[in-house]
C-alpha positions, 0 to 999 in steps of 0.5 A: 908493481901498480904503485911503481907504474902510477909513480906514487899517484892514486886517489882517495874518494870521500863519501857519506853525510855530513850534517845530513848533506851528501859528501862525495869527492875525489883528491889525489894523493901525491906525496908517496915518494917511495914505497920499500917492501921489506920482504923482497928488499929489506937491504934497502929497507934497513938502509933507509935508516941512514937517513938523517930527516927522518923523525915520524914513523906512522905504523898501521898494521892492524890490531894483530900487528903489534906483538912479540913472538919469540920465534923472530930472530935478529938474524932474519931478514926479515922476522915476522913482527912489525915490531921486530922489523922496526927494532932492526931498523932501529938499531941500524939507525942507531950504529949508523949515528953512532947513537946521537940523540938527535936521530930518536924518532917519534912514533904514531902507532894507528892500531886500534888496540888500547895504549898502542904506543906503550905497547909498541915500545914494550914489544921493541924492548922486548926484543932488545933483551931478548936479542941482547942488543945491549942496553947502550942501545936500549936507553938510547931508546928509552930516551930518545924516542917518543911512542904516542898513544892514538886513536883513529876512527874512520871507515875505509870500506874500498871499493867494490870490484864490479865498480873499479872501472867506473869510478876510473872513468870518472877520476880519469886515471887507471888508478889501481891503488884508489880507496874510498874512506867515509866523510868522518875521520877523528884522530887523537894523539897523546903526546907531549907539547914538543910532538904537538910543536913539531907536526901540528897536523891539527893546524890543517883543517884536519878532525886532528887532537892532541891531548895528555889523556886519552882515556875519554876519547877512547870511552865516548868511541867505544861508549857511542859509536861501538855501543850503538852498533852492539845494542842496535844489532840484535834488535834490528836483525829480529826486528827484521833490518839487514843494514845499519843504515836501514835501522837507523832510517827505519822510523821505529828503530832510528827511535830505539837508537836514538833514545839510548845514544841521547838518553842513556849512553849519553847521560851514563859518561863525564864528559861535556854534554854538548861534546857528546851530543855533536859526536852522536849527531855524527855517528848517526850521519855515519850509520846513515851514509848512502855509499856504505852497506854494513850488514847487521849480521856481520857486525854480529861477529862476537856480540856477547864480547863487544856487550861486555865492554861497549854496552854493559860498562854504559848500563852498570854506570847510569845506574849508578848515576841515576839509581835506575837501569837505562831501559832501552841498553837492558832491552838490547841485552834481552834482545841479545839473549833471544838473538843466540837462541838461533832462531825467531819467528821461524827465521834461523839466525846464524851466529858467529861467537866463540864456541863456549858462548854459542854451547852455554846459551843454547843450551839454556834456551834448550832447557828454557819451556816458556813458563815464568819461573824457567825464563827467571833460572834461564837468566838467572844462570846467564847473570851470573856468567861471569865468562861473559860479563866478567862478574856477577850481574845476578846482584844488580837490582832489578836487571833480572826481573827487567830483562824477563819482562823485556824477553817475555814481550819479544817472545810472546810479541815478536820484536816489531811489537815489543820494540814499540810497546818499549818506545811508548813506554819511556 
């Protein structure tokens, strides 16, 4: 309804760093010509199907969103799923056109999940047979339908309640559909030379790529962007930062994180060095970015989890690159390990992980009484927690004894001093 009322108008506020310059803009977005809720219509949702120009269809509904559920009917109206949902539409598109190939789609899927578009077409074929639409219809599908995988990255934060009215004031309009997203925004397409040929959205002035291979773009995010955010937030929230952006500009701490961006992460991937360094040169304008508040403890949610994929594969892989264990990344993980103790220098810390995580470490800690050889069989029993890591880190030489030292420092220590006793020593 607001959308009806602002016939399609809103505005989208650009805010955050760029190349350390304060970015903040307004635009407003006129090219929505028509928004259908398939919920309360889907007899004009399915209908649109009948037009013959569409050809690109963006999806963005969330990581959960693309899945198949065997309790969607091909007579509900609607099903569940995003992906049932499309099958419908699909398929009315294709009877309407009787199946000319010239009526496939190209498809964008945006969730941030690995292989979004394979896993959309699998999902809609999934349904295919489980609905017995035929295989007419399936191979019309398989053959004339182009899925892209993608990776988006950008953060889209809103705008607080309390503050709506004032940036209305200042766009001049009651615009209840505004947003506000951060000065960086990457997109990256994996597609064939004919989606390129057709939407060259990269020819825009856009942060837009298209490539065969997506791989590398998904590990310098995860490795960078998400990797920095896992190793800086156990050692700034005992350090004694609330935010991102007071750990990076805290002089101690924007050290840490620089050194294991630059130093570690960096050197531990196969990518060009100067590629890398410019995104890490970004990340940290991100981290930076004044209209941003991300609370460390939020980003907390399921750490032992993110460490295994985002920093543990940056750790295993400078090793073996290098023959020697990247100090800073195997501090963060000590770190980690004092984290979901549930308490430092007499501050508790709340922790929000899955309930095996949380028992199995406190447990250990609860067992642990200070002396060497319990700090040795405490992280002796979480090297090899394979639940965790996925293997068995007990065989990795030297991690062991390297993270005794490291949690011995921020026990006996407190982590201010640890922490710059570990910067002066690398």
């Amino acid at each position: 309804q607001e959308w009806i009322g602002q016939e399609g108008l809103y505005h989208v506020l650009t805010r955050g760093l760029k190349k350390g310059e304060i970015i903040d803009e307004q635009q407003q977005i006129s090219s929505i010509s028509q928004i259908l809720n398939a919920h309360t219509e889907w007899e004009e949702f399915i209908a649109s199907a009948e037009n013959p120009d569409i050809r690109l269809i963006i999806s963005n509904t969330t990581e959960a969103g693309i899945t198949y559920s065997p309790e969607d009917k091909f007579s509900d109206t609607p099903p569940q799923t995003f992906p049932a949902k499309l099958c419908c539409w699909l398929h009315h598109r294709f009877q309407h056109f009787d199946g000319q190939a010239d009526k496939g789609c190209v498809l964008l899927p945006l969730e941030l999940i690995s292989e979004n578009g394979d896993r959309l077409r699998e999902c809609i074929l999934q349904y295919v047979d489980s609905w017995e639409l035929g295989e007419v219809f399936k191979e019309w599908i398989e053959s004339h339908h182009i899925f892209c995988n993608t990776l988006v990255d950008r953060i889209v934060p809103g705008i607080k309640t309390d503050d709506i009215p004032k940036e209305m004031a200042k766009v001049g309009f009651e615009d209840h559909m505004m947003t506000v997203g951060e000065a960086f925004h990457f997109w990256a397409i994996e597609g064939s030379n004919q989606v390129e040929k057709e939407f060259p959205f990269n020819q825009l002035g856009l942060n837009v790529i298209f490539t065969q291979d997506l791989a590398p773009y998904r590990k310098r995010k995860v490795r960078l962007l998400n990797g920095a955010h896992t190793s800086m937030v156990p050692v700034g929230i005992l350090y004694g930062c609330e935010s991102v952006r007071e750990a990076v500009e805290d002089e101690v701490m924007g050290s840490f994180v620089k050194h294991c961006l630059f130093q570690e992460i960096i050197p531990s991937l196969d990518m060009p060095v100067h590629e890398l360094a410019e995104y890490a040169e970004e990340i940290l304008d991100r981290f930076r970015n004044p209209f941003i508040h991300h609370r460390l403890i939020s980003i907390s949610l399921n750490s032992m989890s993110k460490f295994c994929t985002r920093v543990l594969p940056s750790i295993l892989d400078y090793h073996k690159k290098k023959g020697e264990l990247p100090k800073g990344l195997v501090f963060a993980m000590a770190a980690l390990i004092h984290f979901y103790k549930g308490e430092h220098e007499g501050r508790h810390i709340p922790l929000n992980d899955d309930e095996e995580a949380i028992t199995f470490l406190q447990n250990l800690w609860q067992q642990c009484d200070g002396s060497e050889r319990a700090f040795s069989d405490m992280l002796q029993a979480i090297l090899r927690w394979e639940y965790a890591w996925k293997q068995d880190l007990s065989t990795l030489s030297g991690l062991g004894e390297l993270l005794q030292e490291y949690l011995v420092m921020i026990e006996r220590d407190g982590m201010k001093k640890a922490l710059n006793d570990l910067l002066q020593s690398l």
